[in-house]
C-alpha positions in Angstrom: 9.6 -26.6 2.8 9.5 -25.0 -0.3 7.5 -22.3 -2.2 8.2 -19.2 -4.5 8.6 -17.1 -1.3 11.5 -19.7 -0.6 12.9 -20.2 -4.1 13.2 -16.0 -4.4 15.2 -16.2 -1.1 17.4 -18.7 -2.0 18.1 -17.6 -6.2 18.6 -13.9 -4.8 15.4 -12.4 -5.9 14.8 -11.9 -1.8 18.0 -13.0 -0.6 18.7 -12.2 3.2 22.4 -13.8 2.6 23.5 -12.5 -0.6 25.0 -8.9 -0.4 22.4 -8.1 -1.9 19.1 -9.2 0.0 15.7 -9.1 -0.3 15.9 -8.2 -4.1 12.1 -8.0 -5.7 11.3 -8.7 -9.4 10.6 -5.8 -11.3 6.9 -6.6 -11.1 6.7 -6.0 -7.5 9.2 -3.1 -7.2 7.8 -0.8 -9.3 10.3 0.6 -11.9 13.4 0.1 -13.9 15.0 3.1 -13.9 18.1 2.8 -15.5 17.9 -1.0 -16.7 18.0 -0.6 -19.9 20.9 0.9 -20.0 22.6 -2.2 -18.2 24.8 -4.5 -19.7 24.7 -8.3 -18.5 28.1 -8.8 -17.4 29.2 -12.6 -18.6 32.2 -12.3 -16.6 33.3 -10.9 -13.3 36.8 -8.7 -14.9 34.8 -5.7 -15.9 32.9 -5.9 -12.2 35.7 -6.5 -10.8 37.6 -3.3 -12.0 34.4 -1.1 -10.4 34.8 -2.8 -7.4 38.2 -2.2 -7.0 37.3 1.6 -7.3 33.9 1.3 -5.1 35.4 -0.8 -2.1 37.6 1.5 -1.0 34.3 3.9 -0.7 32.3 1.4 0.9 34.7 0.9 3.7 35.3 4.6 4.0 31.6 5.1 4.2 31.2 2.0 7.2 31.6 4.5 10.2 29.1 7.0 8.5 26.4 4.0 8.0 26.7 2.8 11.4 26.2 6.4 12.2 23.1 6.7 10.0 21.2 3.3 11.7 21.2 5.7 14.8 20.0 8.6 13.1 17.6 7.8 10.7 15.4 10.4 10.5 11.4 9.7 11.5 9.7 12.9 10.0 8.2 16.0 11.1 8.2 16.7 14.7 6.0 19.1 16.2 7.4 21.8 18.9 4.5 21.5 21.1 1.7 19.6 22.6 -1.5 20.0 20.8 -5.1 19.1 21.6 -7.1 16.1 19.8 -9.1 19.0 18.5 -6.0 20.1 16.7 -4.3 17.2 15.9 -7.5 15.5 13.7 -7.6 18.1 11.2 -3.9 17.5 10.1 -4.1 14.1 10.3 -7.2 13.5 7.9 -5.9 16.6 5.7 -2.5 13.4 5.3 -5.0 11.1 5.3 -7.0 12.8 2.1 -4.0 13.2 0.2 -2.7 9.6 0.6 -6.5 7.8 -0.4 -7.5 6.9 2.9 -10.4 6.9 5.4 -10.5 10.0 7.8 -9.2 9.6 11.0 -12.5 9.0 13.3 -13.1 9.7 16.8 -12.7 5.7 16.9 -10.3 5.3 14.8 -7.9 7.2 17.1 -9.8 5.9 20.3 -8.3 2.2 18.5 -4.9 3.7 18.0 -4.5 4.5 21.8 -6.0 1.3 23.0 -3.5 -0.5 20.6 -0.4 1.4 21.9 0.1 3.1 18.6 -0.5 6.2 19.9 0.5 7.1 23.6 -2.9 8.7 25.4 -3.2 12.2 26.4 -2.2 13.9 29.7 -4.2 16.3 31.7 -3.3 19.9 31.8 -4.6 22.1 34.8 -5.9 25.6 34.0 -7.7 28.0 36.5 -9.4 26.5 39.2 -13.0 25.5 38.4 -11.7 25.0 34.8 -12.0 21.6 33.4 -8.2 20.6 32.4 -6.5 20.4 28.8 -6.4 16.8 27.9 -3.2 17.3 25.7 -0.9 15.3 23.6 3.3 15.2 23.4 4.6 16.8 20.9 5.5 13.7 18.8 2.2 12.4 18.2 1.8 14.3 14.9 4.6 12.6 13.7 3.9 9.3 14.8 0.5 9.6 14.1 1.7 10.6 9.9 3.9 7.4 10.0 0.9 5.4 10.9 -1.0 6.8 8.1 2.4 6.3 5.5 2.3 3.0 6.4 -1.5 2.2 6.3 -1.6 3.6 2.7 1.5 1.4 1.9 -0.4 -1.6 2.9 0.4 -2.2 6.5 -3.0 -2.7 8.7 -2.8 -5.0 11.4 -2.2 -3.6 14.4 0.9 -5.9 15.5 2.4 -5.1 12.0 1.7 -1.1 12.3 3.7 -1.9 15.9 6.5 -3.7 14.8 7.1 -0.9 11.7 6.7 2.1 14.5 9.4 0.3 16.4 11.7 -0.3 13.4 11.6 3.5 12.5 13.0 4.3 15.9 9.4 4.3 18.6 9.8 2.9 21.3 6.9 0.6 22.5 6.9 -1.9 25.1 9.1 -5.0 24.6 7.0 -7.8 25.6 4.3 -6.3 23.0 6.7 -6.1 20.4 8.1 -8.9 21.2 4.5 -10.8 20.8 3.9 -8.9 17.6 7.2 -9.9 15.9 6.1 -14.0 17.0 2.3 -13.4 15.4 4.2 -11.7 12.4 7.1 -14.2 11.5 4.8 -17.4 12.0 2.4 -15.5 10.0 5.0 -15.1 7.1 6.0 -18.5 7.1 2.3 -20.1 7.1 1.7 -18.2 4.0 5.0 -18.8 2.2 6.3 -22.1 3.5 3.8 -24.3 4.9 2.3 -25.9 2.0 5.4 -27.4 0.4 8.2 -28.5 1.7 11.8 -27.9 0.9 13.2 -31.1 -0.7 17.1 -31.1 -0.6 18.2 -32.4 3.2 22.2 -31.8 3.6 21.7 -33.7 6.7 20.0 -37.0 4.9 22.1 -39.7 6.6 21.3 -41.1 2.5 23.0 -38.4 0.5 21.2 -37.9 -2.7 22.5 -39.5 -6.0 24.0 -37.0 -8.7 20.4 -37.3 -11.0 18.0 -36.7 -7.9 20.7 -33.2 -6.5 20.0 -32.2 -10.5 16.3 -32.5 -9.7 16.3 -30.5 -6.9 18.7 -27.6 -9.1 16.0 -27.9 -11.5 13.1 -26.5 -9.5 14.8 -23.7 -7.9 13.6 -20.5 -9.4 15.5 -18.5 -12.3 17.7 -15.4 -10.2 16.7 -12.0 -10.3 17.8 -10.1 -13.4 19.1 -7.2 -11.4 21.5 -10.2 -9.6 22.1 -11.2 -13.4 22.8 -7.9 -15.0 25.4 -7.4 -11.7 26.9 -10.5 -12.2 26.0 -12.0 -9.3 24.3 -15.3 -10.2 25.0 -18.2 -7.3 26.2 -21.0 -7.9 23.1 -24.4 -7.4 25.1 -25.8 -4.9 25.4 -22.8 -3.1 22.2 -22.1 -3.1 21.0 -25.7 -2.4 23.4 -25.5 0.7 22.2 -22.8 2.4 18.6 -23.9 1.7 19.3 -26.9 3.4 20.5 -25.1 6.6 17.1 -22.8 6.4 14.9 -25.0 6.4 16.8 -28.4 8.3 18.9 -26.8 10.3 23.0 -27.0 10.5 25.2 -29.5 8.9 29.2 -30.2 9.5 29.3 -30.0 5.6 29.2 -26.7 5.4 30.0 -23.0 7.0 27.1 -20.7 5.3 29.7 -17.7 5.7 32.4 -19.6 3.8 29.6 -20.6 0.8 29.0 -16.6 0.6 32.7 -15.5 0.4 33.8 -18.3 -1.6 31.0 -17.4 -3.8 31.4 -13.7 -3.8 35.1 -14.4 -4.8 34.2 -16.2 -7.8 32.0 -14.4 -9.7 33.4 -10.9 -8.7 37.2 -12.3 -9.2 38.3 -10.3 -5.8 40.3 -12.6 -3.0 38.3 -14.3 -0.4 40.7 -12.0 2.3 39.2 -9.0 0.5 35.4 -10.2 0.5 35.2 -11.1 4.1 36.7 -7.7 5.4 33.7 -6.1 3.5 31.2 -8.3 5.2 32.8 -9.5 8.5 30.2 -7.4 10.2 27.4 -10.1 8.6 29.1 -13.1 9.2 27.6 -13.8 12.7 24.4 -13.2 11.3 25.2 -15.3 8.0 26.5 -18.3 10.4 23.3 -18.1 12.4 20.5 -18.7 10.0 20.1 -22.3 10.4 17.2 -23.5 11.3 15.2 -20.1 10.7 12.7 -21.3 8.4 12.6 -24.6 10.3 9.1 -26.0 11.4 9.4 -26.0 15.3 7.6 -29.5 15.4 10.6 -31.1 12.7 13.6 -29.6 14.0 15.6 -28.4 17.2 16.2 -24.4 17.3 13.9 -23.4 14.9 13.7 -19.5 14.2 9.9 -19.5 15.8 10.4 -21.3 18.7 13.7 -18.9 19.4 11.1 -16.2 19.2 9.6 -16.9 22.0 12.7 -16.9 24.2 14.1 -13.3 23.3 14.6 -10.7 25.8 15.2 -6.8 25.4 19.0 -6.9 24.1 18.0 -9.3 21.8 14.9 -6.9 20.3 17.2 -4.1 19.9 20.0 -5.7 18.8 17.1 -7.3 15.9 16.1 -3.6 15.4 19.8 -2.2 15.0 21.0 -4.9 12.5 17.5 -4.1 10.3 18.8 -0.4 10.6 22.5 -1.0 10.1 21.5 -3.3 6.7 19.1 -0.5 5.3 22.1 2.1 6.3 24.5 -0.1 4.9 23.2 -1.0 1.4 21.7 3.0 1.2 25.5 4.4 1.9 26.5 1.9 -0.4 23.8 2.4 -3.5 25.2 6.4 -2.9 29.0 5.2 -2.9 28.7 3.1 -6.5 26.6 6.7 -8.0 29.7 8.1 -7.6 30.9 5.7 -10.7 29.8 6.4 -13.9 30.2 2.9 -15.6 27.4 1.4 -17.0 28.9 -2.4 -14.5 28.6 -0.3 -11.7 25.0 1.2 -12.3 24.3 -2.5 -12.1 25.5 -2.5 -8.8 23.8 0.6 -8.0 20.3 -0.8 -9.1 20.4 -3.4 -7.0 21.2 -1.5 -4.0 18.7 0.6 -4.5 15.9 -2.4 -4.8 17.7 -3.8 -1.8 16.7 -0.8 0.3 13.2 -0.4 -0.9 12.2 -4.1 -0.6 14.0 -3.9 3.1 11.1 -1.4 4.0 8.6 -3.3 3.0 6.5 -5.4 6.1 7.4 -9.1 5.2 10.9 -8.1 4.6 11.2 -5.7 7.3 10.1 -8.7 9.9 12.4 -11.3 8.0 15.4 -9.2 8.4 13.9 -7.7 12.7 13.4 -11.7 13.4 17.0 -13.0 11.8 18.8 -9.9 13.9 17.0 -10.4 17.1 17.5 -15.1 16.6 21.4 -14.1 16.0 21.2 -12.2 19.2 19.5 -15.1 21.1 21.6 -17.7 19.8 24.9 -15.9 20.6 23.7 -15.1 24.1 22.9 -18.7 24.9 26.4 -19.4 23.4 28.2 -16.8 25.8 25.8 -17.7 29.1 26.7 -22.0 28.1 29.0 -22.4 25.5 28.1 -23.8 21.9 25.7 -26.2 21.8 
């Protein structure tokens, strides 16, 4: 399979396995701020210089970003229960000032049927008095995250779920774990399904040198913000772990190893060094085969692993999408502390890193690889490797 979607992923523009994933062009994002004041670096010696100052940081600031995934706050939270009656006029005064519909008497009847809002509970009074139909004190804020999100684009209800449930709600897991199926199959029907992804590491006929060149020449140009940090892949790393998307695993190649050897390259830091820094990703990094996979072509595909989570596997899914927006925010604040125009490069990046992570498709992408890992290392533990 192949697409733009696909070629951005692999070239670094959306990359879930370059440290720095899910990068958007500049189009999509928003803003520059800072980028013209950023140097292309041509080699990795300056970069490596700010690393060596912003690593120690980074590692410092680990505990405090594994802290953060569990603390990440969700907004305003309301000290007492309040009546519909009450709660309307706040939410379409939010509503207003973000450019969308008011909230209706059906709107919010939808919201409860939906399980995006929990329904009210009765509340006796004096006898003969009807009772207060009242709801918890976090609906207001839950309620104002549903309205954040609709005026960022979100609308269908199994996507409003799946974002309540990343921000720390809890909803039930066999819903969520429907919504995040409907959602990731829906992602790659619109991205990967009309094209198909040419280079096959697992081709019992390896390709000749001019048809590998033919498949380097249609991946998509990388990111500038990957440029301007000097983190350009290598072709044959990126062809590699295309390959293991979309076809599955090989015996040619460890995903995990192409990323560190990679990283050691262009950033002229030991492997040793570059693997401490990520170990916590490598389970994830050595899982992804097979995610982008069409269930009816390969073995193990991401989709049909879907349908065989449990629980753990959701919130394990749900902490490693928390722990990678902790991590890369902790680490955009770590490289402010430099002043040097190599690592405001960095910084840049991080900081399109976190704001395409909070966007829906990426958001899902990053749940669904989390919760597969989970799976997969599960099935591993209960039978051994397969």
């Amino acid at each position: 399979m192949r697409s733009e979607f696909a070629c951005d992923i692999l070239s670094g523009n959306l990359s879930a396995f370059w440290p720095l994933p899910l990068l958007r062009r500049e189009a999509e994002c928003g803003g520059t701020e800072g980028s013209k004041s950023v140097r292309v670096l041509t080699s990795g010696t300056r970069l490596s210089a700010v690393l060596a100052e912003a690593i120690p940081q980074l590692l410092a600031e680990k505990t405090r970003a594994h802290h953060f995934l569990r603390t990440i706050p969700v907004g305003v939270v309301t000290v007492h229960a309040m009546l519909r009656a009450e709660l309307l006029p706040v939410l379409n005064f939010e509503a207003s000032h973000q450019g969308l519909k008011p909230v209706s008497d059906r709107m919010w009847a939808d919201w409860i049927e939906e399980g995006l809002i929990d329904g009210p509970t009765a509340k006796g009074r004096k006898r003969g008095a009807n009772p207060l139909w009242e709801y918890a004190s976090g609906t207001v804020d839950r309620a104002l995250t549903i309205l954040k999100l609709k005026a960022d684009g979100v609308t269908r209800f199994s996507a409003l779920r799946l974002q309540l449930w990343l921000r720390g709600h809890e909803l039930p897991s066999p819903r969520i774990k429907e919504d995040l199926h409907e959602e990731f199959e829906r992602l790659l029907k619109k991205h990967f399904s009309r094209r198909m992804w040419s280079y096959d590491a697992n081709d019992p006929n390896p390709d000749s040198p001019e048809k590998i060149e033919r498949h380097k020449h249609k991946l998509q140009a990388v990111d500038p913000t990957l440029d301007a940090a000097g983190l350009r892949p290598s072709d044959d790393g990126l062809l590699a772990l295309g390959s293991k998307l979309f076809w599955g695993p090989d015996r040619k190649t460890d995903s995990f190893e192409v990323l560190t050897s990679e990283l050691s390259q262009k950033l002229g830091i030991p492997s040793d060094i570059i693997e401490m820094l990520f170990a916590d990703l490598n389970p994830y990094i050595s899982c992804v085969a097979g995610l982008f996979g069409n269930p009816d072509e390969i073995e193990k595909s991401g989709l049909s692993e879907l349908s065989d989570l449990n629980h753990e596997d959701l919130i394990n899914g749900r902490t490693f999408y928390q722990a990678s927006l902790g991590l890369f925010e902790v680490g955009g604040k770590a490289l402010a502390l430099s002043k040097s125009v190599d690592a405001s490069a960095l910084r840049l990046a991080f900081e399109k890193t976190v704001r395409s992570l909070k966007t829906q498709e990426w958001s899902v992408l990053c749940f669904a690889l989390g919760a597969i890992v989970s799976r997969r290392n599960r099935r591993n533990t209960d039978n051994g490797p397969t």
